[in-house]
Structure formats: C-alpha cells, structure tokens
FIPA-944653 format. One record per residue (C-alpha): x negated, y negated, z. Coordinates in steps of 0.2 Angstrom, whole numbers, plus 5000, padded with zeros to 4 digits. Layout:
N
XYZ
...
***
This chain:
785
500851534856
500751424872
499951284866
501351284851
502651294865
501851144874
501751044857
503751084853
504051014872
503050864870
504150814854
505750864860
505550754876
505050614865
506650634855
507550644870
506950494877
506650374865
505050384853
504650204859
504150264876
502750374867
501150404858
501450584850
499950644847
499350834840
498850954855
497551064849
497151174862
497251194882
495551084885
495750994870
495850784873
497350764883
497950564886
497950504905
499650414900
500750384884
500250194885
498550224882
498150354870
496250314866
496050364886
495850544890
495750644906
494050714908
494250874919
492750954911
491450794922
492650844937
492151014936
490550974934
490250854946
490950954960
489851104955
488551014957
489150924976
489751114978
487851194976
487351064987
488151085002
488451265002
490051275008
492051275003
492751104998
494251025005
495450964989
495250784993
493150844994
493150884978
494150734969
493150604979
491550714975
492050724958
492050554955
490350524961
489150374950
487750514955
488150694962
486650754962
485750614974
487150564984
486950545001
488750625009
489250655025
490950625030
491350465040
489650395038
488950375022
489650245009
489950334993
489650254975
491050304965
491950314947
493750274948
494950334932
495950164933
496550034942
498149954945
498849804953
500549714961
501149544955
500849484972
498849524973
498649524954
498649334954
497149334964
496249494957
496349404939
495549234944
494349334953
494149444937
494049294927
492849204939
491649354934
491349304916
491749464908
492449474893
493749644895
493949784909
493049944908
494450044914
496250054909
496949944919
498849874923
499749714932
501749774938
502949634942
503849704957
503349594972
504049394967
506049464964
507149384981
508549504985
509949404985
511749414975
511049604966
510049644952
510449584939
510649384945
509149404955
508049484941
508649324932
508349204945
506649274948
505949244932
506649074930
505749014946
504049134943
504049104926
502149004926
501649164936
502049284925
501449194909
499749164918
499949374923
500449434905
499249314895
497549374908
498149544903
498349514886
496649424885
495749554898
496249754889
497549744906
499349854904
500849714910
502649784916
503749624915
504749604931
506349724930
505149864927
505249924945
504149944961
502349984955
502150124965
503850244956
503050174940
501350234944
502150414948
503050424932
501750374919
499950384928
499550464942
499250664939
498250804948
496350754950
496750574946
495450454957
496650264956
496450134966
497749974967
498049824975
499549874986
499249985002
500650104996
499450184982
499250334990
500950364982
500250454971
499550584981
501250684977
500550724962
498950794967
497750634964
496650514978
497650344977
496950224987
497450044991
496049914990
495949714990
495749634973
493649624974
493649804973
494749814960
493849694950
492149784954
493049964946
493749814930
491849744928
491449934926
490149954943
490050084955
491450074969
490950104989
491950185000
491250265015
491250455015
492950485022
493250635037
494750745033
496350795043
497250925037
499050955041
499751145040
501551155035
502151275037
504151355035
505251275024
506251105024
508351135024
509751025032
509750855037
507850855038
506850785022
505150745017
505050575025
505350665042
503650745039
502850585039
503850505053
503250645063
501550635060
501450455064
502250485080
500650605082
499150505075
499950335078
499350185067
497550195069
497450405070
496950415052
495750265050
494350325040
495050495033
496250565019
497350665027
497650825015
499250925015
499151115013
500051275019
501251395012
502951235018
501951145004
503251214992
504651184999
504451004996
504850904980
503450834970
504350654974
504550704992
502750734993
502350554985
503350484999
502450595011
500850515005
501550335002
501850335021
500250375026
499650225024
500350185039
499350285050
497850195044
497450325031
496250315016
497550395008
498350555008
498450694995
499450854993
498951014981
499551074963
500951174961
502551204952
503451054960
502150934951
502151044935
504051004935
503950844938
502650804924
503650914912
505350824916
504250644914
503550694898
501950744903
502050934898
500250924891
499450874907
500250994917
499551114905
497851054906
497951044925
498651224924
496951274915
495851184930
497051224944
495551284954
494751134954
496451034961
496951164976
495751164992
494351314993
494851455005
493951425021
493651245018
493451165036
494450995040
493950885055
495750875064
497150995061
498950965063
500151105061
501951075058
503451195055
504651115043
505951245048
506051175067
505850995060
507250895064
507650715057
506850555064
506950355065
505350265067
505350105077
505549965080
504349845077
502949995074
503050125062
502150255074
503450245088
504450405084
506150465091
507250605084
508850545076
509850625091
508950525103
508850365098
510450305104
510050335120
508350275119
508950125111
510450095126
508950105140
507849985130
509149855128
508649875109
510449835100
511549985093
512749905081
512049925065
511949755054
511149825038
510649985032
509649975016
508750125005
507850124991
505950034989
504250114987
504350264998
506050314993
506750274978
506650444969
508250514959
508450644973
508350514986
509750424978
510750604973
510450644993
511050494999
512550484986
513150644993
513150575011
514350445003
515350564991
516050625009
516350475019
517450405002
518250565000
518950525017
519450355015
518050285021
516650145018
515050085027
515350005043
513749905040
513049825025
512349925012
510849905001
510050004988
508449994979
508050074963
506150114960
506150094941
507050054928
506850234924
507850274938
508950144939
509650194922
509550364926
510750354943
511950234931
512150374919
512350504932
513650424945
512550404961
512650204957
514350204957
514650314971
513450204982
514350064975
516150114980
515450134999
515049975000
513449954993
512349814984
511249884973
509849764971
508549724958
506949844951
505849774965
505149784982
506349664988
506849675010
505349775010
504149655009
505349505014
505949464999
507849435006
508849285007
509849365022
511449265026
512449385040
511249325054
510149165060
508549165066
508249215082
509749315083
509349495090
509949645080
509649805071
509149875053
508950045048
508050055033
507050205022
505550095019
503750105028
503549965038
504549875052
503249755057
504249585069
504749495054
504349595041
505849625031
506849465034
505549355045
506849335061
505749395076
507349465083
507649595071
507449785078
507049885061
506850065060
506350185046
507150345042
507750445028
508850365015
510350485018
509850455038
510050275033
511650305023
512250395037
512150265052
512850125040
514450225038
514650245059
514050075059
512850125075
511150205081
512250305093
513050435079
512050585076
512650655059
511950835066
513350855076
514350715079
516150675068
517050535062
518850475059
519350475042
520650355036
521950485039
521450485058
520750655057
519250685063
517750775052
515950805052
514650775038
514050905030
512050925027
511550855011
511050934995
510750834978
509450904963
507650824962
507650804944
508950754934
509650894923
509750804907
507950694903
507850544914
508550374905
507150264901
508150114901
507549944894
505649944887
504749844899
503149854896
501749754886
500349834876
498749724878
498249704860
496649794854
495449614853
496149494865
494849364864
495749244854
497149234868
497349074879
497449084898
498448934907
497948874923
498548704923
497448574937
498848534947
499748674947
500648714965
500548904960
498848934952
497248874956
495448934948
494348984962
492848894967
491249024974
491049044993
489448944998
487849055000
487149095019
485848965025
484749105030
485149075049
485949125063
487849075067
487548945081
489048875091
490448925083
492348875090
493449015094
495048965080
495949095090
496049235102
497249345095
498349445109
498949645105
499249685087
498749575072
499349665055
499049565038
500749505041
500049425054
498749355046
499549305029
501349305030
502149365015
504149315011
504149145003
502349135005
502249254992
502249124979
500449044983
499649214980
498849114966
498248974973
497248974989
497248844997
499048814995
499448985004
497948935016
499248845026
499849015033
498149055040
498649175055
500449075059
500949255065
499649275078
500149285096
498749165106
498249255121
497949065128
499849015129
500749175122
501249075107
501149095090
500548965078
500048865093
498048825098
497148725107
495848605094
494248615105
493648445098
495248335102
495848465116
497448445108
498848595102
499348625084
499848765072
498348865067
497948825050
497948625053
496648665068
495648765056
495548645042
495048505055
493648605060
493048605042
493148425038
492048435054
490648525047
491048655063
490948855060
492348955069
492849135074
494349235077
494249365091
495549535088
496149665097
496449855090
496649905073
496449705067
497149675049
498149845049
499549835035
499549775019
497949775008
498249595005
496649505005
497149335006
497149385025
494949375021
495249245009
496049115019
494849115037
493349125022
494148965012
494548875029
492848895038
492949065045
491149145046
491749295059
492949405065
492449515080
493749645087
493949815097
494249895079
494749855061
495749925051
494750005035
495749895020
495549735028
493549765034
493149775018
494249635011
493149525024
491549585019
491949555000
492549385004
490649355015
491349355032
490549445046
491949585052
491149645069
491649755084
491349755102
490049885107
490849895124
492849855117
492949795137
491949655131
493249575123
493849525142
492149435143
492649295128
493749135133
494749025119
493648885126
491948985123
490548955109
489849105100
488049115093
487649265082
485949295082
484849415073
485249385056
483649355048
483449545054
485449595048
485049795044
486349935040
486650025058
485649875070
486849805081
487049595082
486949495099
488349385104
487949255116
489349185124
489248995131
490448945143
491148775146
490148775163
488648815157
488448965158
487949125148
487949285142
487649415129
488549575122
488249665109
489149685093
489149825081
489449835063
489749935048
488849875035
487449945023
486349885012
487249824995
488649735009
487349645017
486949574999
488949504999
488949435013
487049325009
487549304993
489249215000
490449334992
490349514983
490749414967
489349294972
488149454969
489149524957
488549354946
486749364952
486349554947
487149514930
486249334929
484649454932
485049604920
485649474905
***
C-alpha cells in the first residue's frame, strides 16, 4: 500500500534523525491533513482551496496558466472578483506564513506589537542569522554574538513567545537554508523579511521578500497587496556537467536582464534542463534572482524536490504534492511576457562583478578583463558558503576541488572562508569529512550565519581604502558591502569557482584549462568536480535550536527597557494635514546607484535595527551627492553650510522644514530592509522622486506614508538643482493613476513644473493620509471594534 510505505518512511526518518526534531503523526490517506512543517502540526497544507481557487481564476480568464499564475492566483482573498491583469493590477492575497531575519524582526515585532493584537494569524517564525560577526570562526563568534546581542535576542524570543511566532536561537543557521529544510514546499505562497526569500522557489513555492509592514499586515491576519506581477520565463534547456553549476545559470541571466530587468515579474523556470539541476541548485537559482530586481522566482515540481523532501523528512508532503502535481507545473501553452532560452550544455562557468552583480564575465575572461580595467588580480580572500550556496552539495563540490590541490601538496594561496547554512548542514559536512577537508586547505570555517555577506566581518588583512579583490559564492557585491572598504573589487561565482581561484591565489587562473605546480614541481590540472546532492546516510540535525512558542502566550512579559541603546518602542507617524507639500529642501541629490546599502548601511549598524532613531544616524551616509561627488557630505540650505546627511536632516526637523531626496534608476534596489523608509519618514522625509524604484523599497515607503514618485519624463531629473524648493501639488485631488505636479523654484526666482507619476491605488493612498499603513491598520480596526 503506498500510503503504508509513506507512513513506514515518515517513521524511519524520525528514528534516524532524532524524534526531537518531529511531530509523528498518522497519515491516513493521500489528501488526508498533511502538516506544512514538523514544528507546527495543528497547521496543514490546504491544496484542495488551491485547486479551487485557481479553477476558478482558470474559468475566468480562459486560457492556460503560468505556474507562478496559478500559486499567486491561488492564493487570492477573492478569486472570483479579482481584478487581474499582469503588471497593473494590485492583487489582495492570502499568504500560508510568514518569516522573518533577526535583523528586520526587531522592527517587524515593534510594529506588530504597536498594532495591539493579541497573536499572529499565520504561523509565523523569527531566525537569528544576521547579528553573528565573522571573526576567530564559529564557534567563538557564535559565543561572542550572544554575549553582546544578548537584550536583542531576549526581546526577539519573549515577542515570539508572547505573539504564536517560531524562534531559531542564533547558531540555527542562515534563515533562508532553514526555510528550504523545514518550510518551504511546492505551492507554498511565504513571504519574509529578507530579499533572499525567493530561496524557496527551489522547491516549487512563490517566496517573496517584503519589509516588515507587510509582514505584519499577513501576522494581523488582512489581505496582502502585491501588484499583478508580469512573467518571464526562462527555457533551459540541455543538461548542466563540468565545471558549470547552477549559480552559473543565474550569473548568466543577470548579465542578460541586468538589476532592474525583472522589476515587477516572477521570473519562472521551465524546460526539459529543469531536471538536470538539483532541488538545492534550483533554490540558489531562485535566491539570486532577487538580484535582478525580481518578485521572486520559482521553478516546477519534480523528482529532484521529491528527493529532497523525502531525504528532509517531508515524505508526506512530496506525496501529497505528488497527488496535485498538476496544479504545481505550468499549463501547456501557457504564454509568458519575455522569454529567455538558455542551453545548460553550452553554459560555461561565470564571475559577476565587481561592484554589481549584473556585470557578467566568463571565468576565462576575467583575468583579462580584470588586467585592462586596472581591477586587482591577486586574490585576498575567497570565501563560500551564505544564503545562496551553502547546500551539502555546494560544500561536497567545493571539497572535491580541495581533495586535489591537498592530494598534491597544496593549500589556498588566498584566505579561505566557509559558511555553513544550517546547523543541519554543518553537522552533516563534520560527520562526512567536507569540513575537515576544507579545513586542511586552509580554510576558516565560520559560524551558522550570514556573516561577510551582509558585512558582518571584522576583517584584519587589509585597511580601508586599500584596493583589492574578493571572490565570494554570495549574491551581492555592492562597494562596501561585505567588509565596508570602498576599495574592495568583490565578485560572485560558484563555491567550487571560488575554491578554485583561492588555491591559484589569482583572477588570471582558469581551472577549465589551465594547471598548477604541485609541491612536487609537477604540473597538473584540476579535474571537474563531482560531489552527491544529498547526503547518503540522513542528514545530522545537530543541536536543537529551536523554540516552540507555547500554546497561550499572554501571561509572557516583553522587555523594552526606556533607555535602552538597542530597542526603542515606536512612536506613530503624524497624520497628513490635508494639504499640499509646499517648499520642500532637497536633503540630497543622489548621483548613479542608490541600493538600501546606500540608504541604510548594514555592518555594525546592524545593531540599531531595533531602535530608530539610534540607526537614523546612518540616513543615506552611502549616497554619492551629485553637488560635490561626495558621500555623506551636503550642503544645509538654511546655514549654507556642509555636513554629513543625517545631521542636515535632523536640523531640518528641529526646523519645522519638510525635505525630499531625488534618485536616479532603480532607487532602493537590494536588500528589503525597510529602515531605508523608516529613517527619511522619522527624520522629516515627506518624498522621494526618482527615474525608477525598485519594487521592495516602493512599497517600504509607502507603508511608512512617504510619497515614492517617478519623473514622467526621467529627463527631468536634469531639470532639479540641490539648491531648488519642490512644491507637490494636487493632493487634495491624490487618485490611483493621476499624475502629481512638481513645481520646481529656483534660487533666482524662477519656475517651473513637471510632472510626476505614481503607483499608488486606493487602500495606499489611505497609508499614506493616514501617516503610515499601521496608522490605518488602527483606524479600520478602531472602526470594526
């Protein structure tokens, strides 16, 4: 019998791996009530309201469905009256559950709390991944970390405990591996407080990165907006082999669509190379493509997923999805609104960067490349591991690179990092070798966290300023990002890419063709690697590191002491005055690309993520001003005189004076951090105008009851001067599609108008009167009580 057979598997794999780590619970039949995780038994995957619900969308529209169609569609607050049409519509949708980084947590939970509701109305979960310094390895940092975040993660594990909300204590690993292990699965619709969520598109779900006021809107149990999003489809097709891996798909698609090509759409894998890719390889595929601007990115069911679900101890949901696979695979015929095609056989590897993630080179290139751009080709670091590739078959891939280099006396050239994803996996690679092994070339493995990533690194070998290069398998290469030296030329690759060029100790060796020199003096050439996906026996769970909230948290204290330096309760954003925004100062006029980065530093600013007005103090400090080509440098327009950003900003508060910050392309791309809205909102910022936003951070602003606005002619951007005022006018009249009118004033008295355009609809205008989304969350629920 095959539900038998699913039921012996389900136990064996508990016995295998600890009983601790599950709920073991009798499988009836194939649609009988299957749990979306082990942690939360009580919570079950309802494929049967998917079904219907895209049945419905299905009739409707009369045609075939793209996969991503038919998990956004199924997720619909109302199918049948829905208004959809791709990349104009807003959609009103039902997230499953949502989860949320250390790092954006703080801030989701004193919004959440801020709210006045009692518990969330999804299952819900808080990861401690983002506050861990890489600095002496693991297991000192890990120590370290919670010494010196130790009011954090109390304030963190008692709002869960006192909210229904999932805590993994810090060593649990990056949240993104643990969501792939123990949440995400096929027809899934998460969304979490980390750009990266799209990870778990590997496994067939819509993962999608959002600030923490919509997260806390999905917690209090309302409708979530997104606008209907277009769809890109990318063929593969072939099959992967050699030196090429799945992150080479990814660096090759941003080379194509570049960090803005994908704003507004899921971009949905298909094809008959689909299978040739592990279900791990896919999540880092998807994890990428947040990079590109993406909503997020998803790839079909198959047998790789099935695998990996079975091997995590998720039998039972492979076998439910196996019973509504039609409904998780794309209709035949289905149209998408951009093609790519990409043969995985002629694929060859590629490094990203630096400074971008969209600027693509082959690996046998870049030497060269790097030679005519003056960019430095002695490798100072090369570090693997973090969100995007931290799998057991990254590690087994990358191992096998260093199994050759040590089996001919040889060690990395270059320092050597490496990032475990979980404690799953890092207990996993200790019992099968690939630790060791990475050790004995010279490697550092680090703690369970993001780490360099995210600038988390107390790097030592170089001083600031000081021009070099890093090869890293992360995502992002942003100036600064990883160790905040403007100097530092990073590029992404592959982890065994990465392991590769930290033997040679240079950009210039390609391990396609080129050798090295052993310790013997002989030359020899790396061979391709090959390492297994899964590990053969069951993985090793390693330490339990995660905390149940209990079933009635009401009794549980939350501390958030007054003059705490790390935690502050938030105060609401005043209400619009009903009038138009008359002779605002221009706070800045950002020059060229403006990522969250930019706008919010992250590194040892993570640790005021809690408090707001603490980390306001790094309002845009990363910003180049087009007025001096400086960063953190701009002119006060009241005493003419030139200081650092957020000082100029919070003088023109104590003034009573309403300000503006002009962007260029793509303002806000990155991170979905949303302190990057907070901060301008707390410091006096009424609006942002730019040539375009990036989707995360448009909305973050809107949420927070800024005005986000673009140029209706993106040449107009020419027309405004850091010395201008800006009047807005034609609030009274703000409508959904109605363009606003800019007048410019000159300092010689002067004028002149442009238009601005806008993406709001109805229920955002309401934010941004109502001072903030939370504003109106309270005044509908004031109203309904």
């Amino acid at each position: 019998c095959k539900v038998l057979v699913v039921i012996l598997s389900f136990f064996q794999h508990a016995l295998n791996s600890g009983i601790r780590r599950y709920h073991v619970a009798p499988v009836l039949c194939q649609r009988a009530k299957v749990a979306m995780s082990h942690f939360e038994p009580n919570e079950h995957i309802d494929y049967e309201k998917l079904e219907k619900n895209i049945n419905i969308v299905r009739k409707r529209l009369d045609r075939p469905l793209t996969l991503s169609e038919k998990i956004v569609y199924g997720h619909l607050d109302d199918p049948a009256k829905q208004e959809i049409e791709r990349g104009k519509t807003y959609l009103r949708l039902r997230p499953d559950r949502v989860a949320m980084q250390d790092a954006t947590a703080q801030m989701a939970m004193l919004q959440f709390i801020s709210s006045g509701l009692p518990k969330v109305a999804v299952p819900s979960t808080i990861h401690c991944d983002h506050l861990i310094e890489a600095q002496l390895g693991g297991e000192k940092d890990l120590r370290r970390a919670k010494d010196i975040n130790q009011e954090v993660y109390n304030f963190l594990a008692t709002a869960g405990a006192k909210y229904g909300v999932g805590f993994w204590k810090p060593g649990s690993g990056i949240i993104h591996q643990i969501i792939l292990e123990n949440y995400s699965y096929p027809g899934v619709m998460l969304i979490g407080t980390d750009s990266h969520t799209p990870n778990g598109g590997g496994l067939g779900g819509i993962c999608i990165g959002v600030g923490g006021a919509d997260a806390v809107d999905v917690m209090a149990g309302i409708p979530w907006e997104l606008k209907c999003p277009k769809v890109i489809g990318v063929k593969l097709t072939g099959k992967l082999s050699g030196w090429s891996s799945p992150k080479d798909v990814i660096l090759k698609v941003a080379g194509i669509l570049t960090v803005k090509g994908g704003t507004g759409a899921i971009i949905e894998y298909h094809g008959p190379g689909v299978d040739s890719i592990s279900c791990t390889g896919m999540a880092t595929i998807c994890n990428m493509g947040a990079e590109i601007g993406a909503t997020t990115s998803i790839f079909p069911y198959n047998a790789r997923m099935k695998k990996y679900l079975g091997k995590t101890g998720r039998a039972d949901i492979a076998a439910l999805a196996d019973e509504f696979q039609q409904h998780l695979v794309p209709d035949s015929g289905c149209q998408y609104d951009q093609v790519i095609e990409i043969n995985l056989s002629e694929l060859k590897p590629h490094i990203n960067g630096p400074f971008t993630p969209d600027l693509a080179h082959p690996v046998s290139d870049i030497g060269a490349v790097a030679e005519k751009e003056g960019w430095p080709v002695d490798i100072r670091v090369g570090l693997i591991g973090s969100c995007t590739n931290s799998s057991y078959e990254d590690m087994g891939r990358s191992a096998a690179v260093a199994k050759q280099a040590l089996a001919h006396g040889l060690k990395c050239k270059s320092k050597f990092t490496i990032t475990p994803g979980s404690e799953q996996i890092r207990a996993t690679i200790e019992r099968d070798g690939y630790a060791q092994v990475l050790r004995d070339v010279g490697g550092l493995v680090l703690a369970n966290a993001c780490g360099p990533c995210i600038g988390q690194w107390d790097r030592k070998d170089i001083k600031k300023g000081e021009k070099n290069t890093i090869v890293t398998s992360y995502n992002r290469n942003f100036t600064g990002r990883n160790d905040a030296n403007p100097e530092t030329h990073a590029f992404v690759t592959s982890p065994e890419i990465v392991t590769a060029l930290s033997i040679a100790g240079t950009l210039k060796f390609n391990p396609e063709t080129d050798y090295l020199t052993g310790a013997d003096g002989k030359k020899f050439k790396l061979e391709a690697p090959d390492a297994d996906e899964l590990p053969k026996l069951e993985f090793d769970p390693g330490q339990d590191t995660y905390q149940y909230p209990p079933k009635d948290g009401s009794g549980q204290h939350v501390d958030v002491s007054p003059t705490s330096q790390r935690l502050q309760l938030l105060e609401p954003f005043d209400k619009w005055d009903g009038k138009d925004l008359e002779d605002m100062l221009i706070l800045i006029k950002v020059k060229g690309k403006c990522t969250t980065d930019h706008i919010s530093a992250a590194g040892p600013w993570l640790k005021f993520r809690g408090h707001l007005d603490n980390i306001s103090n790094n309002l845009l400090i990363g910003a180049i001003n087009i007025e001096n080509g400086k960063a953190n440098s701009v002119r006060n327009a009241l005493t003419q005189e030139f200081g650092p950003v957020p000082d100029t900003a919070r003088y023109y508060k104590k003034m009573g004076v309403k300000w503006a910050v002009i962007g260029d392309e793509n303002y806000g791309e990155g991170s979905s951090r949303e302190h990057a809205a907070l901060e301008p909102r707390h410091l006096g910022g009424r609006v942002i105008i730019t040539k375009s936003f990036a989707r995360i951070h448009e909305t973050n602003l809107k949420k927070q009851g800024l005005l986000p606005l673009t140029f209706a002619d993106p040449a107009d951007y020419n027309k405004i001067h850091p010395v201008d005022k800006l009047s807005i006018v034609g609030l009274a009249d703000f409508a959904p599609g109605k363009p606003l009118k800019c007048i410019i004033k000159h300092p010689n008295g002067s004028q002149e108008t442009i238009m601005l355009n806008h993406t709001f609809n109805e229920s955002q205008i309401e934010w941004f009167q109502a001072g903030s989304a939370l504003n109106r969350m309270k005044e509908l629920q004031q109203k309904s009580s």
